[in-house]
C-alpha positions in Angstrom: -22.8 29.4 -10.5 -21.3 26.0 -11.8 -18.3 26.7 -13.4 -15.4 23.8 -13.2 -18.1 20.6 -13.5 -16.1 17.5 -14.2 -17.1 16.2 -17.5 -17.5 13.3 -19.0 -15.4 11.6 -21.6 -17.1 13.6 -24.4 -16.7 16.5 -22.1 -20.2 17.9 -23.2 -22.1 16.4 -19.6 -21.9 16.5 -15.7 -20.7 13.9 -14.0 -23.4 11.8 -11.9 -21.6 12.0 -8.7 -23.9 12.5 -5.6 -22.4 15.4 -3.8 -22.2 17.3 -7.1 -23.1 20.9 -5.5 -21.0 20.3 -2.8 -17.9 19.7 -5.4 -19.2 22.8 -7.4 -19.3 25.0 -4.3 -15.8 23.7 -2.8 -14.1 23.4 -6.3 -10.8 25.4 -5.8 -10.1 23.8 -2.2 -10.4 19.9 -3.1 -8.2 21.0 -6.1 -5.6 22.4 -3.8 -5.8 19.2 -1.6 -5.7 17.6 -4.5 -2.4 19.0 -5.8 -1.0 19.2 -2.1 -2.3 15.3 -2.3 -0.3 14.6 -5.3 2.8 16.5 -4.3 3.2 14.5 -0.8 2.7 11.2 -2.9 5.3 12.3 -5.4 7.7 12.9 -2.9 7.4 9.7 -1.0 7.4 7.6 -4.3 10.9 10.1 -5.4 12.1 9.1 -1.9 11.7 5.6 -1.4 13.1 4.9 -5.1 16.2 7.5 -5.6 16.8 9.7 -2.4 16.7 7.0 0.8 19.4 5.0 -1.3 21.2 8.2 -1.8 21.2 8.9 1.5 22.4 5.8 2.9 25.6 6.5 0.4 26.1 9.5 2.0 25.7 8.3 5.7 28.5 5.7 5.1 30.5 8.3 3.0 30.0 10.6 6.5 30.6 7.9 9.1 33.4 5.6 7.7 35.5 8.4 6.0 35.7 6.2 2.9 36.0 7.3 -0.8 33.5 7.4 -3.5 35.9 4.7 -4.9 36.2 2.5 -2.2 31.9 2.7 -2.0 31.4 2.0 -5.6 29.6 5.3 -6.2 30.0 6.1 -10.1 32.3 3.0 -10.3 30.6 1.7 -13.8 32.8 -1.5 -14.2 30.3 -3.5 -12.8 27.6 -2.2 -15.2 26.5 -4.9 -16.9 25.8 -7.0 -13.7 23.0 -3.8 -11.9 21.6 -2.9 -15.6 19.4 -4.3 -17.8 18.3 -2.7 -21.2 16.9 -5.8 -22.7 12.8 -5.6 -22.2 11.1 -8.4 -20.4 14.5 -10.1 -19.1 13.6 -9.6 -15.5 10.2 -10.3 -15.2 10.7 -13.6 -17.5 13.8 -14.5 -15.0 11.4 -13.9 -12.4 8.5 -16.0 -13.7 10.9 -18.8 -15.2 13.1 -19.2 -12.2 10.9 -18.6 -9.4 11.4 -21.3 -7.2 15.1 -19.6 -6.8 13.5 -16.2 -5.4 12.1 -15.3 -2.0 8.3 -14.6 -3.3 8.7 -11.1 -1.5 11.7 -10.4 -3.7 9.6 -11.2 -6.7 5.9 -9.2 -5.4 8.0 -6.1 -4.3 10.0 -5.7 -7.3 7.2 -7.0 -10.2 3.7 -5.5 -8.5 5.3 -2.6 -6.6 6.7 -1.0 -10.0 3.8 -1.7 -11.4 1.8 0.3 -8.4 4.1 2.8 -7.6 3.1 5.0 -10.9 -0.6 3.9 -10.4 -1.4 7.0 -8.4 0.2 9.3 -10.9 -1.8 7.9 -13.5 -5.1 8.5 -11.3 -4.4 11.6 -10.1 -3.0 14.0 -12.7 -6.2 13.7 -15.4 -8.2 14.4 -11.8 -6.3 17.5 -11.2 -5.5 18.7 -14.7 -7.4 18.8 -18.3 -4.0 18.3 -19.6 -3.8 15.0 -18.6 -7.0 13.9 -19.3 -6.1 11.9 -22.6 -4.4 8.8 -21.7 -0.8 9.5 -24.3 -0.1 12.1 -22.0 -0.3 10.3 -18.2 1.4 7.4 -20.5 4.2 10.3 -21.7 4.6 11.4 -18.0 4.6 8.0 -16.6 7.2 6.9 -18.8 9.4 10.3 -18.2 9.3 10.2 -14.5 10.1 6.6 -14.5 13.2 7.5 -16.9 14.6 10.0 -14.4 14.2 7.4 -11.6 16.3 4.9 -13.9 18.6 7.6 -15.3 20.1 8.9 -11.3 19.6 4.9 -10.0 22.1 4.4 -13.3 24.3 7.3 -13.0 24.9 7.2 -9.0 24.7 4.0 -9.3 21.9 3.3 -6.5 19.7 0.6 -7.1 19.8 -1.1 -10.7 18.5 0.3 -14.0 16.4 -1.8 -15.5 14.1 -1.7 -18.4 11.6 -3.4 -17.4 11.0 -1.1 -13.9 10.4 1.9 -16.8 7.9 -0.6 -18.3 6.0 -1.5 -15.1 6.0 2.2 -13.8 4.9 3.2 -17.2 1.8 0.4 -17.2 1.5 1.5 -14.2 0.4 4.8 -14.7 -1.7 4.0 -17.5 -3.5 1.6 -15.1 -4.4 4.4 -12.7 -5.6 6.3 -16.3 -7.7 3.6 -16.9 -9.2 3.6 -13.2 -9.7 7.4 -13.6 -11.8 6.9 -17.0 -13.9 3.9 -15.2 -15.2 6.3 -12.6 -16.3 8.6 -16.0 -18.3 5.7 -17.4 -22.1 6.4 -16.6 -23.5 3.2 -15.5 -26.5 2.0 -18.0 -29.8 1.6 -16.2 -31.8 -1.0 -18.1 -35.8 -0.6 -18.0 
């Protein structure tokens, strides 16, 4: 029985993959890796942008005894100086001004936004039909990376910017577009 074949775009073929009886008979277990896959990955992305930041807050709230006012937690004075709603402002600061940044500064903050969301955009239209058409990894992308930005703004962890929503949203879409490569028979010329 060959129920669950991974189709092509059209959806109306197989795809040539080489162990494709092996994936037919072991379908429902490399989904659940799959998922179990995704879910450790979201975590760690979650954790390493929102939660180890938070935690840090909290550490120094625990330790020190000081105040959510004397930390700067929710203290929104300063707004303007750790947000940025105007698209492209950082990453042209970054290109035009370069020789003033440390080039890690500028490679972990421009290509790891950019990669971060990759994964997502890979792996969901893997795992799911529902995410097989490339508005909705883009409509994910861009909502996960809104929540990021949203807590980073509110707790004010991190800095809000624009134009991290608008790498981790390329971002997925990049993964999308690596899924959809692997769908693309190759043409075999005579």
């Amino acid at each position: 029985m060959q129920k669950n074949n991974i189709s092509n775009m059209q959806g109306d073929a197989k795809l040539p993959l080489p162990y494709r009886s092996w994936i037919d008979t072991y379908y429902f277990p490399i989904k659940i890796i799959g998922w179990i896959i995704f879910c450790i990955y979201s975590f760690i992305a979650f954790y390493k942008l929102v939660i180890d930041r938070l935690v840090d807050v909290i550490l120094v709230l625990w330790k020190d005894e000081n105040s959510l006012v004397e930390l700067g937690l929710f203290d929104y004075s300063d707004w303007r100086l750790t947000t940025n709603f105007v698209p492209f402002e950082t990453i042209l600061r970054y290109i035009n001004y370069s020789q003033y940044f440390n080039l890690e500064i500028i490679i972990i903050n421009l290509l790891g936004n950019l990669l971060i969301f990759t994964p997502m955009g890979f792996l969901l239209p893997l795992l799911s039909k529902r995410f097989r058409k490339a508005w909705a990894v883009i409509c994910v992308g861009f909502l996960s990376s809104l929540a990021v930005e949203t807590i980073q703004f509110i707790f004010t962890v991190g800095s809000a910017d624009i134009d991290d929503l608008l790498l981790n949203t390329l971002g997925a879409w990049l993964g999308y577009l690596a899924y959809k490569s692997i769908l693309i028979k190759p043409k075999i010329k005579c």
